[in-house]
C-alpha positions as CSV (number, residue, x, y, z in Angstrom):
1,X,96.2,107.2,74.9
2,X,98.2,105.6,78.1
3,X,96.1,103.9,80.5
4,X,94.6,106.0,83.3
5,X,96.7,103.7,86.0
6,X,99.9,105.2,84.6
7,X,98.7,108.8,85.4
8,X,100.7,110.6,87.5
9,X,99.3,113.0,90.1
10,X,99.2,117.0,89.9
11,X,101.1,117.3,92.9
12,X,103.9,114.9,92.8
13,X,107.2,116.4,92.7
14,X,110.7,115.2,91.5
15,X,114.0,115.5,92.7
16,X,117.4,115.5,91.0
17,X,120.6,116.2,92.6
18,X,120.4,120.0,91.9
19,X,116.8,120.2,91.0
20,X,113.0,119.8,91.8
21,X,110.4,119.2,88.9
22,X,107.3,120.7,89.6
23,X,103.6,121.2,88.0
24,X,104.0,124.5,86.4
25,X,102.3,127.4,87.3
26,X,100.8,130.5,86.1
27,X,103.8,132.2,88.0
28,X,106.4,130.3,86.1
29,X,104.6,132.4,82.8
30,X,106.8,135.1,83.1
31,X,110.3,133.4,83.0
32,X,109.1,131.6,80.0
33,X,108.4,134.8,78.2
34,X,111.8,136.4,79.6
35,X,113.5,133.9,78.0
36,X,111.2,134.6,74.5
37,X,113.2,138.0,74.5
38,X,116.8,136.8,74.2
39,X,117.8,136.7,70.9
40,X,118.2,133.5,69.1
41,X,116.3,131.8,72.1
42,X,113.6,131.1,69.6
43,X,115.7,130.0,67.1
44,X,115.9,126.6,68.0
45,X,112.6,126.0,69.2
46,X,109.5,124.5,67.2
47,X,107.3,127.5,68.0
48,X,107.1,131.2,66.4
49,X,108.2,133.8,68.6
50,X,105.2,134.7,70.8
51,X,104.3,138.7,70.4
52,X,101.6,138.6,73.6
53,X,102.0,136.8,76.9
54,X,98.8,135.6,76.4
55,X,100.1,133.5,74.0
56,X,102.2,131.1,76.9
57,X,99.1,131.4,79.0
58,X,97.2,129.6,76.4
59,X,100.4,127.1,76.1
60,X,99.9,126.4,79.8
61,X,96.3,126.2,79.9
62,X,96.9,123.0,77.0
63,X,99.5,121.4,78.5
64,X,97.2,121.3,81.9
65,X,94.2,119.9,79.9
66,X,97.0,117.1,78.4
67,X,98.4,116.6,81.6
68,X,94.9,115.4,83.2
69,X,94.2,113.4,79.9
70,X,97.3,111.5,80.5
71,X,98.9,112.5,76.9
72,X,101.6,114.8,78.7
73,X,103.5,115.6,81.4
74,X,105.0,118.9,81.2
75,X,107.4,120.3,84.5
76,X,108.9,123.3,85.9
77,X,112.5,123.0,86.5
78,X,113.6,125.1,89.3
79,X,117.0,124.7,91.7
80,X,116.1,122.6,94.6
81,X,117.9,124.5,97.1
82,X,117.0,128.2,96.3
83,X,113.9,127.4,93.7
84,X,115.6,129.6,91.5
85,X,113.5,129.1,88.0
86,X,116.0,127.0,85.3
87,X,113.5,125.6,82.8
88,X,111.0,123.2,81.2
89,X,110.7,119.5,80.8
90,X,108.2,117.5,79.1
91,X,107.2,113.8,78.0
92,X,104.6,113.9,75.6
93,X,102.8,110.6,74.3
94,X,103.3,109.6,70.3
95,X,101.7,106.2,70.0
96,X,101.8,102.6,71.4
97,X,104.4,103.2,74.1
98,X,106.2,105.5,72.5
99,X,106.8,108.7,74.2
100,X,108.6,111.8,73.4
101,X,111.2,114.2,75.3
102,X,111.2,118.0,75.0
103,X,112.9,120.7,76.6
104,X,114.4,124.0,77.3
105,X,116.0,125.9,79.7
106,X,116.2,129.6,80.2
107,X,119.2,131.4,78.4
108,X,120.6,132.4,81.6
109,X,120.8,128.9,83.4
110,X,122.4,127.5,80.2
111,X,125.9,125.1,79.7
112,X,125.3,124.2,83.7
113,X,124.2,121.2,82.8
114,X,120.7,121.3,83.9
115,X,119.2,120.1,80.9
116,X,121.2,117.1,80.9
117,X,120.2,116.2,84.7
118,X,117.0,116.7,84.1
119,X,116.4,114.7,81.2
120,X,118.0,111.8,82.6
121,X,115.3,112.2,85.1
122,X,112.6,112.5,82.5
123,X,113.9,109.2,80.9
124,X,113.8,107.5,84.0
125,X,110.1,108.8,84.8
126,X,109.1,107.2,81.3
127,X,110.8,104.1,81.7
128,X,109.9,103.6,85.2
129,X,105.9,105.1,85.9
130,X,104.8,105.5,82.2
131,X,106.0,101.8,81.0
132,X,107.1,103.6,78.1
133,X,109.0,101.3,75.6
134,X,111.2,103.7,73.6
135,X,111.6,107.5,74.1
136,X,112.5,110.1,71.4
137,X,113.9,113.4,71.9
138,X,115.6,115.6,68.9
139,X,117.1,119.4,68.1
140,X,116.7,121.9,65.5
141,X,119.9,122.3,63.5
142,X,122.2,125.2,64.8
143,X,120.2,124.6,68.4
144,X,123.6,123.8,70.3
145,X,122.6,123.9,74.0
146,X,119.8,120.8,72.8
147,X,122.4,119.5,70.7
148,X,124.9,118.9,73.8
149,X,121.9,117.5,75.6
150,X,121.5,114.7,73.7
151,X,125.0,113.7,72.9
152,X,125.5,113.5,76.7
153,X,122.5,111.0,76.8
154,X,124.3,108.9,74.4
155,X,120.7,108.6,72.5
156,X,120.8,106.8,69.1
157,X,120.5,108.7,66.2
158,X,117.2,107.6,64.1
159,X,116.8,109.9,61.1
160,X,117.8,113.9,60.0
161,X,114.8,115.7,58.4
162,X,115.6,118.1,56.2
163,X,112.3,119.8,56.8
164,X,110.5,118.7,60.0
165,X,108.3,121.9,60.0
166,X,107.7,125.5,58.3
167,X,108.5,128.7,60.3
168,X,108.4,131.9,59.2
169,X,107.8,130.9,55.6
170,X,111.0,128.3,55.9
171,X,112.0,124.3,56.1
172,X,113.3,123.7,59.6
173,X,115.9,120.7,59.6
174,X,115.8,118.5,62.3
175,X,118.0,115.7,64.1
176,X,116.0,113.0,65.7
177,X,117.3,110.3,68.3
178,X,116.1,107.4,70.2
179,X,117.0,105.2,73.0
180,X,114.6,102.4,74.0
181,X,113.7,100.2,77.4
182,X,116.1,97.6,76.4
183,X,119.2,99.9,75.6
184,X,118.4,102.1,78.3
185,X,120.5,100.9,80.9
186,X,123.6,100.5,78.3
187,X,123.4,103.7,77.6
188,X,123.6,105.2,80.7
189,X,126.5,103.1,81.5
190,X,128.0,104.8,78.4
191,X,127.1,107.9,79.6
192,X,128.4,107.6,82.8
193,X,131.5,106.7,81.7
194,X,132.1,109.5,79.1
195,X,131.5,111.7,82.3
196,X,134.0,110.1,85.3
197,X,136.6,109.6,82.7
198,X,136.6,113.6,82.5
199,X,136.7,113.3,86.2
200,X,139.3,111.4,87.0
201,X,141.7,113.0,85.0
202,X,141.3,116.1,86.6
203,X,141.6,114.7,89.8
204,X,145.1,113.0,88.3
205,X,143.8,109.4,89.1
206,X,145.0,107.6,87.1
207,X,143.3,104.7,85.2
208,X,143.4,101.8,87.4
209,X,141.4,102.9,90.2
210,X,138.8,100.3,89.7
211,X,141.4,97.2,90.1
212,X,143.5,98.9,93.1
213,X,140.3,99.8,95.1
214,X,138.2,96.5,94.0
215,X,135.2,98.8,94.1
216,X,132.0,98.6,91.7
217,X,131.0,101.5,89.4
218,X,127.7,103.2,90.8
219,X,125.4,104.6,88.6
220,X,123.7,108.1,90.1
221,X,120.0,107.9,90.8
222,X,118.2,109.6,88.2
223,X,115.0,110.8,90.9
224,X,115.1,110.8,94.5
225,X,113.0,111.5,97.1
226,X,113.2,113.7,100.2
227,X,113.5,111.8,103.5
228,X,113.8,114.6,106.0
229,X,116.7,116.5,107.3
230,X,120.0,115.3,108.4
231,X,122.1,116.3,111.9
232,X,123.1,119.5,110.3
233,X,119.7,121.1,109.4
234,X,119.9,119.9,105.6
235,X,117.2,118.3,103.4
236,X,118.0,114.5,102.9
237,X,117.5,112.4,99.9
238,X,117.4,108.4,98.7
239,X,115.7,106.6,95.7
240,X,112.2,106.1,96.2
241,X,112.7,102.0,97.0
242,X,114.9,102.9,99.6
243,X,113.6,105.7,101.3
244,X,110.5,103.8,102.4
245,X,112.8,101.0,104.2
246,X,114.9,103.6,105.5
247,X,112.2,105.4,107.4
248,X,110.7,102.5,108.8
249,X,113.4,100.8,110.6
250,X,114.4,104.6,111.7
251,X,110.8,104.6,112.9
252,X,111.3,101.2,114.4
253,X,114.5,101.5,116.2
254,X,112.8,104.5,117.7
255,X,109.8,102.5,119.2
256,X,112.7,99.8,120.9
257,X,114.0,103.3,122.1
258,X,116.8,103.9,120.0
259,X,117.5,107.4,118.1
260,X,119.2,106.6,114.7
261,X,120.2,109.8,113.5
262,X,121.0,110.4,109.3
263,X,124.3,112.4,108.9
264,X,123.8,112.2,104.9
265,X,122.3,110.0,101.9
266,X,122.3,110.3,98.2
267,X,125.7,112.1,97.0
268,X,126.0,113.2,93.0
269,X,128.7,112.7,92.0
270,X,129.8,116.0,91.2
271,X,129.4,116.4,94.9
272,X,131.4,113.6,95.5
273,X,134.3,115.7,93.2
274,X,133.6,118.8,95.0
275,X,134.7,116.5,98.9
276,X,137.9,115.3,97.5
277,X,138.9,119.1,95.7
278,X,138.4,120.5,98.7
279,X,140.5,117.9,101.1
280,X,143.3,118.3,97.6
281,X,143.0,122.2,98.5
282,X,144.0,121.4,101.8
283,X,147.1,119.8,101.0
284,X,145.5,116.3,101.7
285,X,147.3,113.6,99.5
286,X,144.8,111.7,96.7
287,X,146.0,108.3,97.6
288,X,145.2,109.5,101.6
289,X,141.9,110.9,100.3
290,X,140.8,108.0,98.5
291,X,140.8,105.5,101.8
292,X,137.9,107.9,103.2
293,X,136.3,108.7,100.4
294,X,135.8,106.8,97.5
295,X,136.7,108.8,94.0
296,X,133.4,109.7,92.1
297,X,131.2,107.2,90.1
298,X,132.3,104.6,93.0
299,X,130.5,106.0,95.5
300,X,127.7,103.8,97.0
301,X,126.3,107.1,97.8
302,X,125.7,108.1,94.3
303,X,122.5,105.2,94.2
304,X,120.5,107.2,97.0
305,X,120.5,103.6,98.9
306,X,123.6,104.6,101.0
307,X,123.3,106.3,104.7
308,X,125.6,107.2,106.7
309,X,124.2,107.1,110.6
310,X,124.8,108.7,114.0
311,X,124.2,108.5,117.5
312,X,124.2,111.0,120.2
313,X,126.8,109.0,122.0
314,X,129.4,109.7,119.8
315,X,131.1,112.3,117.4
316,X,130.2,111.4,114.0
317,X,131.4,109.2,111.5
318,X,133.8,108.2,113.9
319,X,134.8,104.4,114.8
320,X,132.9,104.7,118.0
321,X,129.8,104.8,116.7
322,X,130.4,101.0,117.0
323,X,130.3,100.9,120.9
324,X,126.8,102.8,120.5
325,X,123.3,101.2,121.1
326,X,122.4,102.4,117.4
327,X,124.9,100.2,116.2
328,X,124.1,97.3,118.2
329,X,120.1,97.8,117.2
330,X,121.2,97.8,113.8
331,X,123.6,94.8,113.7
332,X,120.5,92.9,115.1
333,X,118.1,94.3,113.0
334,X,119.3,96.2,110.0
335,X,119.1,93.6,107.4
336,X,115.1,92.7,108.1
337,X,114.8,96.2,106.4
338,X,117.6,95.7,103.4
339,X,120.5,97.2,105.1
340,X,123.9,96.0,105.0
341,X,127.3,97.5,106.9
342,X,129.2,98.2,103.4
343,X,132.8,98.4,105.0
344,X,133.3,96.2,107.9
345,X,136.9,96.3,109.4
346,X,139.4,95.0,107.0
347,X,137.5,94.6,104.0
348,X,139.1,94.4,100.9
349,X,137.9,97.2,98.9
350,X,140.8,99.7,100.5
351,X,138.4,101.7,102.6
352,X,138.7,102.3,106.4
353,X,136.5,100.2,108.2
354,X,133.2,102.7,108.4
355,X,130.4,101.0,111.2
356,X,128.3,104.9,110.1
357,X,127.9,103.4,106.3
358,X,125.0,101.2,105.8
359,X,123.3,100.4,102.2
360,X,120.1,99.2,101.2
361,X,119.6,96.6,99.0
362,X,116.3,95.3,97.0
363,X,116.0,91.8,97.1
């Protein structure tokens, strides 16, 4: 059984770009069994259709008791922005450090790509708070929402079982995959690139973006953290390592008497597809897009270690926020938190010169 230090607490929750995971709830009980009735639902799944309610109440009242024993961690998938219910997620202990991933996601939330967000996010929560060394997750055969999962995770195949389990009297074949501490960072890379190569094409690119703009690949943050609301009223987020740094030279600059203000932080990339569509929609020229913003997957933004920053002096993300007291604070000061001005004027990355865009870097 894990060590008790690895435990994580009943009331953290995580964010995604689209979604929060969350201890489930009694509440959540009735979109599980919803999603019970649609036909084939059960199909896929490892359990027998439940006849009674009673029966997921049961389920719930086990996966608490597994949760507190460290054994489990079982979360309720839900959209961030509306807490619209999507699904289940769940890491479940096997032996040694070796954990596995399960998961489902209500019929009527399906081929949004939830699943496959989310269980990047489970990965990273094994890799990162449970130490875990390799991670399995797997499908029934003929489960095809699971199956496209997986192959998006770019998870090694490790064996087919021609009879994993018995239901209703039958053998259940199964496909089972692995991907393990070492790898993992590979094969999100591999991922990743599967995805912007989809991207770009749409966006009619081309292929030598990378050379022309001299800009790094950025991989998206996995789990982020809320770090209060931007200019406009909306919910901010960063990766966990950054936030902290972030709020205290915010809280900092304040005490020397200087309002920083956040205009935006982590990006996902799909948002960062749905900027330049809509300036393309507009009439706006790629190539003139593409010296404001940078195409997706290039995106500093994408880490959640990116800001851009505001003062009440100016309009935002404007050039004069450099003749602002926030920027002088944080020319002087910005770096004893991590910070770094990402595009200073005439840098050679083919980005306009942004003084708003700072980035946190661990050291």
């Amino acid at each position: 059984m894990p060590h008790t230090r690895l435990r994580i607490p009943l009331q953290e929750t995580f964010y995604t770009a689209r979604c929060r995971l969350r201890l489930p709830q009694e509440s959540d009980i009735a979109h599980g069994w919803s999603a019970t009735r649609y036909t084939g639902f059960n199909d896929g799944m490892a359990w027998e259709t439940p006849k009674r309610v009673e029966e997921l109440q049961q389920a719930h009242q086990r996966s608490m008791r597994r949760w507190l024993e460290g054994s489990a961690y079982s979360w309720t998938i839900e959209n961030k922005f509306d807490g619209e219910f999507i699904g289940r997620m769940g890491i479940r202990h096997d032996n040694g450090a070796r954990w596995s991933l399960g998961f489902w996601i209500h019929p009527e939330q399906q081929f949004q790509g939830y699943g496959t967000e989310c269980a990047r996010a489970a990965l990273s929560i094994g890799f990162d708070r449970l130490q875990a060394q390799c991670i399995q997750a797997g499908y029934v055969e003929g489960n095809t929402p699971s199956q496209r999962i997986i192959e998006k995770l770019c998870l090694l195949p490790v064996r087919e079982n021609p009879c994993r389990f018995m239901k209703n009297g039958e053998c259940i074949a199964t496909r089972e995959f692995e991907v393990c501490r070492d790898s993992w960072q590979a094969v999100r890379e591999q991922s990743n690139e599967r995805r912007l190569a989809a991207l770009h094409h749409a966006l009619h690119m081309g292929t030598d973006y990378q050379a022309r703009s001299g800009l790094l690949r950025q991989l998206e943050a996995e789990v982020v953290v809320p770090v209060g609301k931007d200019v406009f009223g909306r919910e901010q987020y960063m990766l966990a390592a950054a936030a902290d740094p972030w709020r205290a030279m915010q809280a900092a600059a304040d005490a020397d008497g200087v309002e920083i203000q956040l205009v935006s932080a982590f990006r996902s990339v799909d948002y960062q597809q749905q900027i330049i569509e809509r300036k393309l929609a507009k009439g706006e020229k790629i190539q003139d897009i593409l010296t404001v913003n940078a195409a997706p997957g290039f995106s500093e933004h994408h880490t959640g270690c990116a800001i851009d920053l505001a003062s009440t002096e100016c309009e935002h993300l404007s050039e004069a926020f450099e003749r602002t007291a926030a920027f002088a604070w944080l020319q002087a000061h910005a770096a004893d938190y991590g910070f770094y001005l990402s595009y200073p004027r005439d840098n050679p990355n083919a980005i306009i010169y942004e003084p708003w865009h700072w980035a946190w870097r661990s050291k």
